[in-house]
Short mmCIF file of the C-alpha atoms (twelve columns), coordinates in Angstrom:
data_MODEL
# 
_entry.id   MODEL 
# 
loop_
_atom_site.group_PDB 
_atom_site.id 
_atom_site.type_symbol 
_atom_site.label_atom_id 
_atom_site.label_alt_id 
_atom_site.label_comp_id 
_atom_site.label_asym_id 
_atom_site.label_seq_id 
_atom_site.Cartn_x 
_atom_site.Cartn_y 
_atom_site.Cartn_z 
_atom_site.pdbx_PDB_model_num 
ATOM 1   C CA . UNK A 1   0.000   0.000   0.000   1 
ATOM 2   C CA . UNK A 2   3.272   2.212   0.492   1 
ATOM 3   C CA . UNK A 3   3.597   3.403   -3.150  1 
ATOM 4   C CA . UNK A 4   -0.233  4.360   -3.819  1 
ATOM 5   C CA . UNK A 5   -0.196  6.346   -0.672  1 
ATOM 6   C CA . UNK A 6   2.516   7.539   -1.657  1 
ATOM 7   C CA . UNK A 7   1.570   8.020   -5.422  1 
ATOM 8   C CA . UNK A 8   -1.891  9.460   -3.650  1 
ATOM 9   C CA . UNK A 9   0.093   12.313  -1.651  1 
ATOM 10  C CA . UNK A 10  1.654   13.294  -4.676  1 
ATOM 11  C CA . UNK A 11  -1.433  14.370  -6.610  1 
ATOM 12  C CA . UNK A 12  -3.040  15.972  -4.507  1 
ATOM 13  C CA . UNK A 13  -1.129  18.963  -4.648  1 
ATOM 14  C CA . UNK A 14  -1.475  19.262  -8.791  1 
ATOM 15  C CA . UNK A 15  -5.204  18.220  -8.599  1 
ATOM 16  C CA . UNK A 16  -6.490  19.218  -4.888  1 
ATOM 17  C CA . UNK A 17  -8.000  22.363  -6.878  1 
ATOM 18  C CA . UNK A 18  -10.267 20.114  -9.535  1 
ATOM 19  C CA . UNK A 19  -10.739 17.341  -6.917  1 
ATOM 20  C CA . UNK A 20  -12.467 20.260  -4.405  1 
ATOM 21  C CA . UNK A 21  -14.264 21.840  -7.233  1 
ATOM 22  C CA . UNK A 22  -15.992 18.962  -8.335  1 
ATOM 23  C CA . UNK A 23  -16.843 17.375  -4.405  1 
ATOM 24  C CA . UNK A 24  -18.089 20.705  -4.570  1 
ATOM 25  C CA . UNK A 25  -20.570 20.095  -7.331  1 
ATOM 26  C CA . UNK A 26  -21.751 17.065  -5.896  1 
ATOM 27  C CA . UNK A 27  -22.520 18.560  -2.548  1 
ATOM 28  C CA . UNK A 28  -24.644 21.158  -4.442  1 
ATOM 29  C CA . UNK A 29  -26.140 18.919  -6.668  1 
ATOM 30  C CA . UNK A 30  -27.386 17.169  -3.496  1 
ATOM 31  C CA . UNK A 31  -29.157 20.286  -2.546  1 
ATOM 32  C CA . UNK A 32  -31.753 20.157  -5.097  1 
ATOM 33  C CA . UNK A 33  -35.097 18.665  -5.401  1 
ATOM 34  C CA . UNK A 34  -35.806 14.882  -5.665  1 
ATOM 35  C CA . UNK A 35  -36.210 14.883  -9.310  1 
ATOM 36  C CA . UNK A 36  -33.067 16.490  -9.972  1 
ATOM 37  C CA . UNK A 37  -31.411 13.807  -7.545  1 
ATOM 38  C CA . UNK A 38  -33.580 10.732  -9.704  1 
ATOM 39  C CA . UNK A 39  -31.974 11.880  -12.413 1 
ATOM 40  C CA . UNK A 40  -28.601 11.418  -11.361 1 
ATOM 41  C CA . UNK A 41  -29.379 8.012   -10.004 1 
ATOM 42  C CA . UNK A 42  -30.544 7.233   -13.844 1 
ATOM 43  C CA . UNK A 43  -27.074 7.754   -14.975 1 
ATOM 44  C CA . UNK A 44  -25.921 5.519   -12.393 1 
ATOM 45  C CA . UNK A 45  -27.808 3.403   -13.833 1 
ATOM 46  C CA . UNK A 46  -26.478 3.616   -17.298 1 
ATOM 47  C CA . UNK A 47  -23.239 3.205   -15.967 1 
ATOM 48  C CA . UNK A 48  -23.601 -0.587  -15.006 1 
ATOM 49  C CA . UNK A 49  -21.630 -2.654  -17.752 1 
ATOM 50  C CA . UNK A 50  -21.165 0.977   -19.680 1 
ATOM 51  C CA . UNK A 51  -18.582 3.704   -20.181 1 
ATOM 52  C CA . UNK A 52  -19.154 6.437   -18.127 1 
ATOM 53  C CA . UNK A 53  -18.310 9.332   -20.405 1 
ATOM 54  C CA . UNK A 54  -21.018 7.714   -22.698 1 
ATOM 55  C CA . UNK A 55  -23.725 7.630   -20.081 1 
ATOM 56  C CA . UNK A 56  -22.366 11.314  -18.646 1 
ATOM 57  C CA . UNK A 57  -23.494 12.108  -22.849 1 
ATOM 58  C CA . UNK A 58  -26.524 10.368  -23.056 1 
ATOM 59  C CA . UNK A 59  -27.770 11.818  -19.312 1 
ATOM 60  C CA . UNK A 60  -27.734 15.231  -20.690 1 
ATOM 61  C CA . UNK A 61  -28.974 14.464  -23.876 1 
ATOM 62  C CA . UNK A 62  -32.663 12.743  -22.177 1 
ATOM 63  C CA . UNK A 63  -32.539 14.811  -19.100 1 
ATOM 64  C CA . UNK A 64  -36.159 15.347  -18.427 1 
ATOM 65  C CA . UNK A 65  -36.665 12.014  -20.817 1 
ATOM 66  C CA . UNK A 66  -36.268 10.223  -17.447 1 
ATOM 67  C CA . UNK A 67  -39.242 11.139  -15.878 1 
ATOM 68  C CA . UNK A 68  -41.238 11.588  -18.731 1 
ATOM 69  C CA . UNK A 69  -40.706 9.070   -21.470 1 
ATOM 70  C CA . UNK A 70  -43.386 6.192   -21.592 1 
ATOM 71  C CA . UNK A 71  -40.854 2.818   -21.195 1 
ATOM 72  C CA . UNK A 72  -40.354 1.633   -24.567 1 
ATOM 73  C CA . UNK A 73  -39.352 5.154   -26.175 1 
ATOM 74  C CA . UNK A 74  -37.071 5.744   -23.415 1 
ATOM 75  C CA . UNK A 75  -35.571 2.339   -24.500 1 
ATOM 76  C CA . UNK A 76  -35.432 3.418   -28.378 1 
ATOM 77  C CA . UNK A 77  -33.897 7.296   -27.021 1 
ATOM 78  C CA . UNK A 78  -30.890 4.850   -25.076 1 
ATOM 79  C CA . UNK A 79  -30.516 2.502   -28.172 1 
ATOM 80  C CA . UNK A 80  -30.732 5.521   -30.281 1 
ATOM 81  C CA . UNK A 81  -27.645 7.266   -28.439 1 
ATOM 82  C CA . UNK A 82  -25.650 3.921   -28.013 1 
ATOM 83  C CA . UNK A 83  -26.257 2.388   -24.743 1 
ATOM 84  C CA . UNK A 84  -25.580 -1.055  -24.644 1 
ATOM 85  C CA . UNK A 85  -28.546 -2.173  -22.956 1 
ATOM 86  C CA . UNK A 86  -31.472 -0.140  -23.764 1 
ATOM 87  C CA . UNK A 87  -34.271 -2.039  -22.806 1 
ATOM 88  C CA . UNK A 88  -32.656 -3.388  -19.697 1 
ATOM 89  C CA . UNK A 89  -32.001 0.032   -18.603 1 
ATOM 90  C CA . UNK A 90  -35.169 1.712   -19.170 1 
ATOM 91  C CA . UNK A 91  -37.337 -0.566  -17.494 1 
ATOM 92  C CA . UNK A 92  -35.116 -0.205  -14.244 1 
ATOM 93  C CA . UNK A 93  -35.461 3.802   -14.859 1 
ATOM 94  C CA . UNK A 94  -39.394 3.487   -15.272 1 
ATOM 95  C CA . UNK A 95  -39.384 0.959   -12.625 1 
ATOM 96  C CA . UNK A 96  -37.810 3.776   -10.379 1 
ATOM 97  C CA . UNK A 97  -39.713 5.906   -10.883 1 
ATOM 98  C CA . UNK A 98  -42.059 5.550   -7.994  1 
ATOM 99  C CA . UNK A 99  -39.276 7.070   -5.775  1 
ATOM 100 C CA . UNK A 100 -38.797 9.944   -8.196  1 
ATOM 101 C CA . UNK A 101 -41.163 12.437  -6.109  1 
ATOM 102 C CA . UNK A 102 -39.547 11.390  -2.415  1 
ATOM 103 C CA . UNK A 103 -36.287 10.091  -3.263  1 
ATOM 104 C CA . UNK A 104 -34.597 13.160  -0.812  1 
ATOM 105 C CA . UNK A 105 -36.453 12.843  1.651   1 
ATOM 106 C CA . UNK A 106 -35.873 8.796   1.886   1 
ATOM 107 C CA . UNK A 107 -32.114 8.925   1.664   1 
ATOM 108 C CA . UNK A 108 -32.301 11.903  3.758   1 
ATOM 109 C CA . UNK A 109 -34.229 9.599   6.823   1 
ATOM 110 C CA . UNK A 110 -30.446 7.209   7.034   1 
ATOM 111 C CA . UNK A 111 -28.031 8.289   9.316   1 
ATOM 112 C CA . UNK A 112 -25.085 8.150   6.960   1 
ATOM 113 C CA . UNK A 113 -24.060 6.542   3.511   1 
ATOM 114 C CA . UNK A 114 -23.915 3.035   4.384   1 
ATOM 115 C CA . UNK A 115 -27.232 3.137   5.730   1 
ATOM 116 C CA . UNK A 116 -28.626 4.622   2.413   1 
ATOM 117 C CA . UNK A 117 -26.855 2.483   0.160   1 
ATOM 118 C CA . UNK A 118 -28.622 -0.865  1.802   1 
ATOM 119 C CA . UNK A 119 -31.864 1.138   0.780   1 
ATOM 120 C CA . UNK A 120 -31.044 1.753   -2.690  1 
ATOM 121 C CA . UNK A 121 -29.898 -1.732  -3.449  1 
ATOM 122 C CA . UNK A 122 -32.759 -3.148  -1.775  1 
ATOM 123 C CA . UNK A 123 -35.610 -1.198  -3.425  1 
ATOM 124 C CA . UNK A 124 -34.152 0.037   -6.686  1 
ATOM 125 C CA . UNK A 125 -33.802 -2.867  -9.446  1 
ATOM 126 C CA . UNK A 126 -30.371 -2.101  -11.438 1 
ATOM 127 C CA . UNK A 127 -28.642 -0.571  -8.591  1 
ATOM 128 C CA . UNK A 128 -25.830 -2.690  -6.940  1 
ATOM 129 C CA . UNK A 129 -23.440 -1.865  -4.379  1 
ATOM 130 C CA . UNK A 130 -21.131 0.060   -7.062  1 
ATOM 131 C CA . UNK A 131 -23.777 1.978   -8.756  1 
ATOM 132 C CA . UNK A 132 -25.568 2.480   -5.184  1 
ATOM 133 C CA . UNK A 133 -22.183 4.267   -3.771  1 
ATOM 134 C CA . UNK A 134 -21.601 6.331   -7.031  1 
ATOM 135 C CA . UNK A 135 -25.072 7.740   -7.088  1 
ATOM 136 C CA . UNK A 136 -24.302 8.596   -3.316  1 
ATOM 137 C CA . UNK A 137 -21.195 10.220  -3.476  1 
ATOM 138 C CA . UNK A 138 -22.255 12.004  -6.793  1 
ATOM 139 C CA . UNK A 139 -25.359 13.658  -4.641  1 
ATOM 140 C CA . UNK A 140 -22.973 14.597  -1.570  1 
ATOM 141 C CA . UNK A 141 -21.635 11.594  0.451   1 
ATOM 142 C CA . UNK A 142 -18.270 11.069  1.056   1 
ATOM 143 C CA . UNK A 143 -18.404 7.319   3.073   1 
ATOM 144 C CA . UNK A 144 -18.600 4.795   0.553   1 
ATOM 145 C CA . UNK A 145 -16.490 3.850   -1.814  1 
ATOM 146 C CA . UNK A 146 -17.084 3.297   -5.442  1 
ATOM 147 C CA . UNK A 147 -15.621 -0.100  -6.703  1 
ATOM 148 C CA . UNK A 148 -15.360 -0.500  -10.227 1 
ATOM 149 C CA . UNK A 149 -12.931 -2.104  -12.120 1 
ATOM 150 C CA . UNK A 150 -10.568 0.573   -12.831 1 
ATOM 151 C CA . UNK A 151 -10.218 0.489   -9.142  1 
ATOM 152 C CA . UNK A 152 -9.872  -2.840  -8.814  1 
ATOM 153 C CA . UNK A 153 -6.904  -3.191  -11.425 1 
ATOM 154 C CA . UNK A 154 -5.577  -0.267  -9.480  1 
ATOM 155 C CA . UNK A 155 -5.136  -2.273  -6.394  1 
ATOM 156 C CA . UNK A 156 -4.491  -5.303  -7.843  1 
ATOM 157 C CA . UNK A 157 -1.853  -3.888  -9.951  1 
ATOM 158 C CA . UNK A 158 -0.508  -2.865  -6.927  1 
ATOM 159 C CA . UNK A 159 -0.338  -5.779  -4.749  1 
ATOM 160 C CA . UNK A 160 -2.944  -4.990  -2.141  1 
ATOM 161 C CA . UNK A 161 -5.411  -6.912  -3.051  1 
ATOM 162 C CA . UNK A 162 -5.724  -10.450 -5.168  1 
ATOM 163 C CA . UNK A 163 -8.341  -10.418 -7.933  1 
ATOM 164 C CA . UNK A 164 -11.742 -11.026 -6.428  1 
ATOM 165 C CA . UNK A 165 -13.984 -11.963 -9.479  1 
ATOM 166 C CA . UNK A 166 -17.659 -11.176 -9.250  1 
ATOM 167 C CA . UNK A 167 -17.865 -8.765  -5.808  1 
ATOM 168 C CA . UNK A 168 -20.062 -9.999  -3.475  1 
ATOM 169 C CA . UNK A 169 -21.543 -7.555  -1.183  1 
ATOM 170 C CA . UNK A 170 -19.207 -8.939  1.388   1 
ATOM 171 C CA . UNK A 171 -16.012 -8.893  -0.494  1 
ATOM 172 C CA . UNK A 172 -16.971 -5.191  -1.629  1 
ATOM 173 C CA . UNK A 173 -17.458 -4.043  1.915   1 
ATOM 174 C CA . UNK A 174 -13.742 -5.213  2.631   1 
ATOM 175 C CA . UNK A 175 -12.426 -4.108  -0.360  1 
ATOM 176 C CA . UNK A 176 -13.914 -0.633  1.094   1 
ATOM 177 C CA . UNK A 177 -12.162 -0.941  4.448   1 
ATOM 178 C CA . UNK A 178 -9.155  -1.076  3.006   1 
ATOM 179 C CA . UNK A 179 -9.933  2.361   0.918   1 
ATOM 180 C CA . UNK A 180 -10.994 3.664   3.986   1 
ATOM 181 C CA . UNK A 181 -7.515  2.901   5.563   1 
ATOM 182 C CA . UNK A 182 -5.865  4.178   2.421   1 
ATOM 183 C CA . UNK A 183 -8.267  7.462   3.020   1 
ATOM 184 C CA . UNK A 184 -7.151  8.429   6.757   1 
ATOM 185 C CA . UNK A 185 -3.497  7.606   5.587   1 
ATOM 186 C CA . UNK A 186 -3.950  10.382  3.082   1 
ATOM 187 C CA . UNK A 187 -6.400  12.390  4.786   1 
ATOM 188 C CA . UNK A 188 -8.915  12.262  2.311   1 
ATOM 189 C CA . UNK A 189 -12.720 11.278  2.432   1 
ATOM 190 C CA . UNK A 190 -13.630 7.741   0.935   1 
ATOM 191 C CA . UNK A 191 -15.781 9.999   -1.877  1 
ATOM 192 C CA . UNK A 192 -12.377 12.301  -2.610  1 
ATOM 193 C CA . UNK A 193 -10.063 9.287   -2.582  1 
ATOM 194 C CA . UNK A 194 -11.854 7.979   -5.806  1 
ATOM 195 C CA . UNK A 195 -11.238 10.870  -7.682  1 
ATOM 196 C CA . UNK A 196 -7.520  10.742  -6.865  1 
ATOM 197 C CA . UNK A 197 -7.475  6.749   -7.705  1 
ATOM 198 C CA . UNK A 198 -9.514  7.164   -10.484 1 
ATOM 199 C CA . UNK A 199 -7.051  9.481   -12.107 1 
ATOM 200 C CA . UNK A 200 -4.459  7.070   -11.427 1 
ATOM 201 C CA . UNK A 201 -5.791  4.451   -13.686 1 
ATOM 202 C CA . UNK A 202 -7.645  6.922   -16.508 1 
ATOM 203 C CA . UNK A 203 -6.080  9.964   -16.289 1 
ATOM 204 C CA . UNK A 204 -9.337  11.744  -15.976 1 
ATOM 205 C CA . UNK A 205 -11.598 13.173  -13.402 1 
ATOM 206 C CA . UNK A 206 -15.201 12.770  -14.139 1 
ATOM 207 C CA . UNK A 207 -18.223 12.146  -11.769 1 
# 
């Protein structure tokens, strides 16, 4: 773990500007209404099994499409613009959207980020632990990690932890520990941390 703290320290001087600029999007994205908030947990969704730039393109080309698009035209907008799993993904949007209205004040009833993550996973079809945590952190919450495979070569690569396969709940809630550990040895939050890692492994910052 030595050389990634290590490698982690060194960023955060070049990047501690962009990295607090866009935790401080996410904090005021987490300010707005419910709908505004669904939305963002629809390009979560689009993320499973995707590239994230291409879901960050499609998300702001629907916007509003979310909420409003009957199912199956939702699914010809997301094959339209190149998702790989259009019909997949817009039944778990349309199936969602029950929560659309009092998403807010739900999340906003858990007493921190783990607690709201075991909601999301539970009652929202599409959403695992990954996509759960990145919806989270991308609405304001800094105590969960997001584990995706960029992250997971990252480690790997690195010798801290052995390739786990398929993540269980279980396994990812370790896996998370140890990110947490990495976090208070850099004195960053679990939500900053994977913007530092992530530009480790892509070069980019995104959300």
């Amino acid at each position: 773990m030595e050389s990634l703290v290590s490698a982690t320290k060194g960023l955060k001087s070049s990047l501690g500007g962009r990295v607090g600029a866009r935790m401080q999007e996410f904090a005021e994205l987490g300010m707005k209404p419910s709908r505004e908030l669904f939305k963002e947990m629809c390009f979560c969704l689009l993320t499973a099994n995707f590239n994230a730039e291409r879901a960050m393109a499609i998300q702001e080309r629907i916007g509003d499409g979310f909420l409003t698009l009957p199912e199956p035209d939702l699914a010809a907008r997301l094959k339209e613009l190149g998702h790989r799993h259009p019909n997949a993904r817009a039944s778990y949007i349309a199936g969602a959207r029950v929560h659309a209205d009092g998403l807010k004040g739900i999340l906003g009833s858990f007493a921190g980020g783990p607690e709201a993550r075991e909601w999301l996973v539970r009652n929202v079809k599409g959403l695992g632990y990954k996509e759960a945590s990145h919806f989270l952190r991308n609405i304001g919450y800094q105590d969960l990690a997001i584990i995706d495979f960029h992250i997971v070569d990252l480690l790997v690569s690195r010798g801290i932890i052995r390739s786990p396969g398929a993540l269980s709940p279980a396994r990812y809630v370790e896996i998370e520990r140890i990110l947490r550990e990495l976090g208070a040895r850099t004195n960053l939050t679990l939500g900053e941390l994977d913007l530092y890692l992530w530009y480790q492994e892509t070069g980019k910052i995104l959300k």
